[in-house]
BALOBA-1460 file (C-alpha; in Angstrom, 3 decimals):
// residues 166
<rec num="1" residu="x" x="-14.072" y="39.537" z="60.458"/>
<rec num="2" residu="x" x="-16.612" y="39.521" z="63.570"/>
<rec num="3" residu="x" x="-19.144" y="41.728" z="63.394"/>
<rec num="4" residu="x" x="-18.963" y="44.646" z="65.222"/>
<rec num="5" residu="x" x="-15.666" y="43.979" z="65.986"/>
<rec num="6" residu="x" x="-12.775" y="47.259" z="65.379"/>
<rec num="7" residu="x" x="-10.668" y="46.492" z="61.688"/>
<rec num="8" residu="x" x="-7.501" y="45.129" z="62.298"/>
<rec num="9" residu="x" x="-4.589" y="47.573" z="62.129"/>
<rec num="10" residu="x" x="-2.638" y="47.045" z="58.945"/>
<rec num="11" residu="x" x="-0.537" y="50.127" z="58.506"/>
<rec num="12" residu="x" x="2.603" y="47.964" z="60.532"/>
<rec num="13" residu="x" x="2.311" y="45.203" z="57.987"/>
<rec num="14" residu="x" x="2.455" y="47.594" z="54.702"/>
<rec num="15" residu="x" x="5.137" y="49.357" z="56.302"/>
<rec num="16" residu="x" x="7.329" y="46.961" z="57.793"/>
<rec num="17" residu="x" x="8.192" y="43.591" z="55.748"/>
<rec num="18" residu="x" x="7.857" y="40.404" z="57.920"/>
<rec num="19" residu="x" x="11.439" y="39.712" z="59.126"/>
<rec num="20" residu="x" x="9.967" y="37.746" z="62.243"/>
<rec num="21" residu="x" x="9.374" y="34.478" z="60.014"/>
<rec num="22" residu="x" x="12.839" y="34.267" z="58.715"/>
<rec num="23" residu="x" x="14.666" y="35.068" z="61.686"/>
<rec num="24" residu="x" x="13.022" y="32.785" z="63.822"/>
<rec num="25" residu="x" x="13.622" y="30.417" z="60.701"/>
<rec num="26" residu="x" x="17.442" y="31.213" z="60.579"/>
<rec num="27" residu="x" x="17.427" y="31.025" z="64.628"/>
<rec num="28" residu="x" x="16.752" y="27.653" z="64.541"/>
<rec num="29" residu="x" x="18.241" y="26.200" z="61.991"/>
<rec num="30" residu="x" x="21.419" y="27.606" z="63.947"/>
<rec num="31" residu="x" x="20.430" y="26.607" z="66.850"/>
<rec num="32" residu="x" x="19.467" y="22.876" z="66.715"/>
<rec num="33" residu="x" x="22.710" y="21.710" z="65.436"/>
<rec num="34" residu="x" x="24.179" y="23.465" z="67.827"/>
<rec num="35" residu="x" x="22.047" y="21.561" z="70.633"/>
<rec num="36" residu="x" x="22.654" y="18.871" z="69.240"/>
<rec num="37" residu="x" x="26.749" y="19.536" z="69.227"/>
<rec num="38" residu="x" x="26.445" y="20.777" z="72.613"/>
<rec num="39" residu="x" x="24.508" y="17.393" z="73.522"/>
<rec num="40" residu="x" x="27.371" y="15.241" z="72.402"/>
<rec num="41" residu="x" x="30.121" y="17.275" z="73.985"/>
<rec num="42" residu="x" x="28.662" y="17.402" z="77.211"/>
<rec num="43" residu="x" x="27.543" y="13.839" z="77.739"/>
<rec num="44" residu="x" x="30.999" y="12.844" z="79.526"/>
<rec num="45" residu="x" x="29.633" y="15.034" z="82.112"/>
<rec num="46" residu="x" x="26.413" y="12.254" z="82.716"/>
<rec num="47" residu="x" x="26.623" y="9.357" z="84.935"/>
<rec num="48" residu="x" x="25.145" y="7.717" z="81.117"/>
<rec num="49" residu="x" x="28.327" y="8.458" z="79.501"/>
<rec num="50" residu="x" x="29.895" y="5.868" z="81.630"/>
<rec num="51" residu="x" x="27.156" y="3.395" z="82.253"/>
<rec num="52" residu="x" x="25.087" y="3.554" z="78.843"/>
<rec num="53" residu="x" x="25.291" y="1.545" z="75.578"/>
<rec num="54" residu="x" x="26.124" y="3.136" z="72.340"/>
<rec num="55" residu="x" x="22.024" y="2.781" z="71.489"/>
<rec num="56" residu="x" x="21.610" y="4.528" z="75.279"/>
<rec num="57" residu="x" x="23.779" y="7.141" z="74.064"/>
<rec num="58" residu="x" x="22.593" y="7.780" z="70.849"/>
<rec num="59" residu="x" x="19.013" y="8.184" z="71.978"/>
<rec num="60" residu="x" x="19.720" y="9.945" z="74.646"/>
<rec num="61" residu="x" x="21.344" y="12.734" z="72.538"/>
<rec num="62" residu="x" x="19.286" y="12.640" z="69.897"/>
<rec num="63" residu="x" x="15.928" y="12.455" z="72.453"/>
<rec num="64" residu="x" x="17.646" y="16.006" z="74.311"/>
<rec num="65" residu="x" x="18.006" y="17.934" z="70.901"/>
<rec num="66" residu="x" x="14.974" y="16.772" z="70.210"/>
<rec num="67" residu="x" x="13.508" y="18.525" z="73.776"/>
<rec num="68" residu="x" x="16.128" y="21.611" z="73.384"/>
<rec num="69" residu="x" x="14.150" y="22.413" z="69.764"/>
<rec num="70" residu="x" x="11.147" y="22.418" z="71.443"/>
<rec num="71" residu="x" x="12.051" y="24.095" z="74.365"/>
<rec num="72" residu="x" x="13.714" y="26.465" z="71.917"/>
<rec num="73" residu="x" x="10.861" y="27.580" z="70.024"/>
<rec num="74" residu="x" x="8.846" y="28.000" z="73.086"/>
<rec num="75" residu="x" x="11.032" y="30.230" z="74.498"/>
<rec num="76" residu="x" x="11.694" y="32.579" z="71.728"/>
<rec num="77" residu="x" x="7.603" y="32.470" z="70.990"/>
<rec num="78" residu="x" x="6.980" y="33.213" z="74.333"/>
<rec num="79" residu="x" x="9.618" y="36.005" z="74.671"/>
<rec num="80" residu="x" x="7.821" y="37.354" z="70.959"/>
<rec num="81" residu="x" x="4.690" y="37.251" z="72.642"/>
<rec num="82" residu="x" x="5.769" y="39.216" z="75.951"/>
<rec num="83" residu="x" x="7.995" y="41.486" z="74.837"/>
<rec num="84" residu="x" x="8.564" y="41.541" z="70.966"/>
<rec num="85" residu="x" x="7.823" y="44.234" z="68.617"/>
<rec num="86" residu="x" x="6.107" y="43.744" z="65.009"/>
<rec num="87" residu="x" x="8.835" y="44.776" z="63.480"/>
<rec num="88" residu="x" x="11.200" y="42.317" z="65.465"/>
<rec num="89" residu="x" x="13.848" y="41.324" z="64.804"/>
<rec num="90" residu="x" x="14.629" y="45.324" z="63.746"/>
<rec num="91" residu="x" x="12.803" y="46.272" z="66.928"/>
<rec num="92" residu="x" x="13.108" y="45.066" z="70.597"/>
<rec num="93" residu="x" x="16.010" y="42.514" z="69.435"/>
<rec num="94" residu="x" x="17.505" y="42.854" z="72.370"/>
<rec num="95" residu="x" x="14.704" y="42.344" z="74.874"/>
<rec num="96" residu="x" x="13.479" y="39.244" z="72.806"/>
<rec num="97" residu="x" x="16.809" y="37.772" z="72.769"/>
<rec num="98" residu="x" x="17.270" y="38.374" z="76.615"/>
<rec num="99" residu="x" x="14.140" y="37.152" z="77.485"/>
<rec num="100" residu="x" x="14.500" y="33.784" z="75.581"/>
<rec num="101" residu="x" x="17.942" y="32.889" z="77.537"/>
<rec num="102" residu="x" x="15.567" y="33.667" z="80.917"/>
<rec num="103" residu="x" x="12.796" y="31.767" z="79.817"/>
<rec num="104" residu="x" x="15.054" y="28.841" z="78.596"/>
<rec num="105" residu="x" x="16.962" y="29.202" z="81.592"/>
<rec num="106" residu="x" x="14.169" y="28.903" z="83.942"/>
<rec num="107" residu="x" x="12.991" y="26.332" z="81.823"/>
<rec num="108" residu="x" x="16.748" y="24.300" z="81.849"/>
<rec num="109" residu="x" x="16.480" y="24.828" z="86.413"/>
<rec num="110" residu="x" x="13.088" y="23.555" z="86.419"/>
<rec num="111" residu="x" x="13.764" y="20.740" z="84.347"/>
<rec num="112" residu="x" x="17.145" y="19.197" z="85.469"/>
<rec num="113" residu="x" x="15.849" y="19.458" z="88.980"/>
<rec num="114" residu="x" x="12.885" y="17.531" z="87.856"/>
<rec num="115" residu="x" x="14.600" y="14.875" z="86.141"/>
<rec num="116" residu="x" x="17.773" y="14.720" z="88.527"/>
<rec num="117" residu="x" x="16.184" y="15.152" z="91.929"/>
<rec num="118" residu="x" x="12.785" y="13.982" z="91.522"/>
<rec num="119" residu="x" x="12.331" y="11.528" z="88.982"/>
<rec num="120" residu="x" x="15.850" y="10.413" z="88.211"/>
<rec num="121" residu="x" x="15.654" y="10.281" z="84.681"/>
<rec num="122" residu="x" x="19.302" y="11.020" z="84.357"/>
<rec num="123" residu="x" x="22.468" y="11.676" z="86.762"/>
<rec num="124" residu="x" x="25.531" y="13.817" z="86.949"/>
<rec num="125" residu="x" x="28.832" y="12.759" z="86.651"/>
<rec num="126" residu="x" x="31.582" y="13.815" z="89.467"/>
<rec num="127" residu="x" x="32.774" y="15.931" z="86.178"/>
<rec num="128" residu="x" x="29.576" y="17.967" z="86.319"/>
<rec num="129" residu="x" x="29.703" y="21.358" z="88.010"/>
<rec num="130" residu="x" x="26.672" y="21.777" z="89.910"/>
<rec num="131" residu="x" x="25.140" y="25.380" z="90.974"/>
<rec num="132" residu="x" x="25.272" y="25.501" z="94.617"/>
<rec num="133" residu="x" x="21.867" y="25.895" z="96.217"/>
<rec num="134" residu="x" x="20.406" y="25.364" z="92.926"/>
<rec num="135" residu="x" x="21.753" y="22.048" z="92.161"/>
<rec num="136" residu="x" x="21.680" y="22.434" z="88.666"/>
<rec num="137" residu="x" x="24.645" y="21.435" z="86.167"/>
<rec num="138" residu="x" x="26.595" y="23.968" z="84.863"/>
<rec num="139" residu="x" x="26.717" y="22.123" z="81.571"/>
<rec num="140" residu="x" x="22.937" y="23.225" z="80.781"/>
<rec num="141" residu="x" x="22.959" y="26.208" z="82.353"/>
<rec num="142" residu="x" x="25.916" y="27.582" z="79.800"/>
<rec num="143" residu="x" x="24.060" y="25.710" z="76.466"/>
<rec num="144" residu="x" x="20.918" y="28.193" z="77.176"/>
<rec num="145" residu="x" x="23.349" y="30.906" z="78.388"/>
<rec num="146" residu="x" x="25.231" y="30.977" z="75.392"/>
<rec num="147" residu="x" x="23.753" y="29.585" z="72.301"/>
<rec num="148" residu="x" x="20.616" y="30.926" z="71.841"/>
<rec num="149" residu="x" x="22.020" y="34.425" z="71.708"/>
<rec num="150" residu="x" x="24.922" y="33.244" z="69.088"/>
<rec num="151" residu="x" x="21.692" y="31.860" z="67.244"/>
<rec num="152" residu="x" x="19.433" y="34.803" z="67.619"/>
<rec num="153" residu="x" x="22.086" y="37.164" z="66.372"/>
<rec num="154" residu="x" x="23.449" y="35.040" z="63.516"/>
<rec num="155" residu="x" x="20.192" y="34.888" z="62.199"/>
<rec num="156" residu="x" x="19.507" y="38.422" z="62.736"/>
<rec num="157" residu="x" x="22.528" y="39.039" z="60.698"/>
<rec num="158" residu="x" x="22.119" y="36.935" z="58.222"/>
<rec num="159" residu="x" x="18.457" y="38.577" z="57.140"/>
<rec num="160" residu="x" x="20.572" y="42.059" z="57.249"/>
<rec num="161" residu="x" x="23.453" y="41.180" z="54.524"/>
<rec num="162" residu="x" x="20.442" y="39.620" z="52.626"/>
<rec num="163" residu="x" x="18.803" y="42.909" z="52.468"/>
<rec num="164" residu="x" x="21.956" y="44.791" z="51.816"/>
<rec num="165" residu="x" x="22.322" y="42.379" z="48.559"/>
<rec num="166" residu="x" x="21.378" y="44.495" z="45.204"/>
């Protein structure tokens, strides 16, 4: 403790049990198999589908779930910090969980546009729907869109039927 510094307020933590640990636990662990699922599925859509080897490929996918883990727990740590509760995910699920998919979307815009336009790190397929104005693939767009919130709830879920259990 600092001296002269206020106590810390504790009444939240006797009060409330810590459900944040375990749900962001159970998020992930739903989520990054799901990346990387949604990595393999959706590589027909990159010009590396076509023009890689089977090493290219294999890096490539695991490399991206690698990034979408990481990208991941940024995004729901940054949405905890913003706009979470203590008692989340009991509390202020539903702004956490919305503002995860915006800052992983943001994120997934920035990114691709980095990597397509400017750097050229990787390339979309004719298969790839692309945003217009944007430019961005549809193919991440829907991955940040869609499974974080299947995660997020699952694990929130999950920690409920485990405290319903005698």
């Amino acid at each position: 403790m600092i001296e002269g510094a206020p106590p810390m307020p504790t009444g939240h933590v006797t009060r409330h049990p810590a459900n944040w640990l375990p749900a962001m636990r159970g998020t992930m662990i739903r989520l990054v198999p799901a990346m990387l699922a949604w990595e393999i599925v959706q590589l027909p859509l990159y010009t590396l589908w076509r023009d890689g080897t089977a090493w290219e490929l294999a890096f490539a996918v695991l490399h991206c779930t690698a990034g979408d883990a990481l990208i991941a727990l940024a995004a729901l740590s940054w949405a905890l910090v913003i706009v979470g509760a203590p008692q989340w995910p009991e509390r202020a699920f539903g702004r956490v969980l919305a503002a995860t998919v915006v800052i992983g979307l943001a994120y997934t815009v920035y990114s691709e546009w980095l990597n397509v336009e400017i750097r050229g790190s990787w390339a979309y397929a004719a298969a790839m729907p692309v945003l217009p104005i944007l430019g961005t693939g549809a193919g991440p767009l829907l991955q940040w869109a869609v499974l974080p919130p299947l995660a997020l709830v699952g694990a929130r879920r999950a920690l409920r039927e485990q405290a319903a259990k005698p």
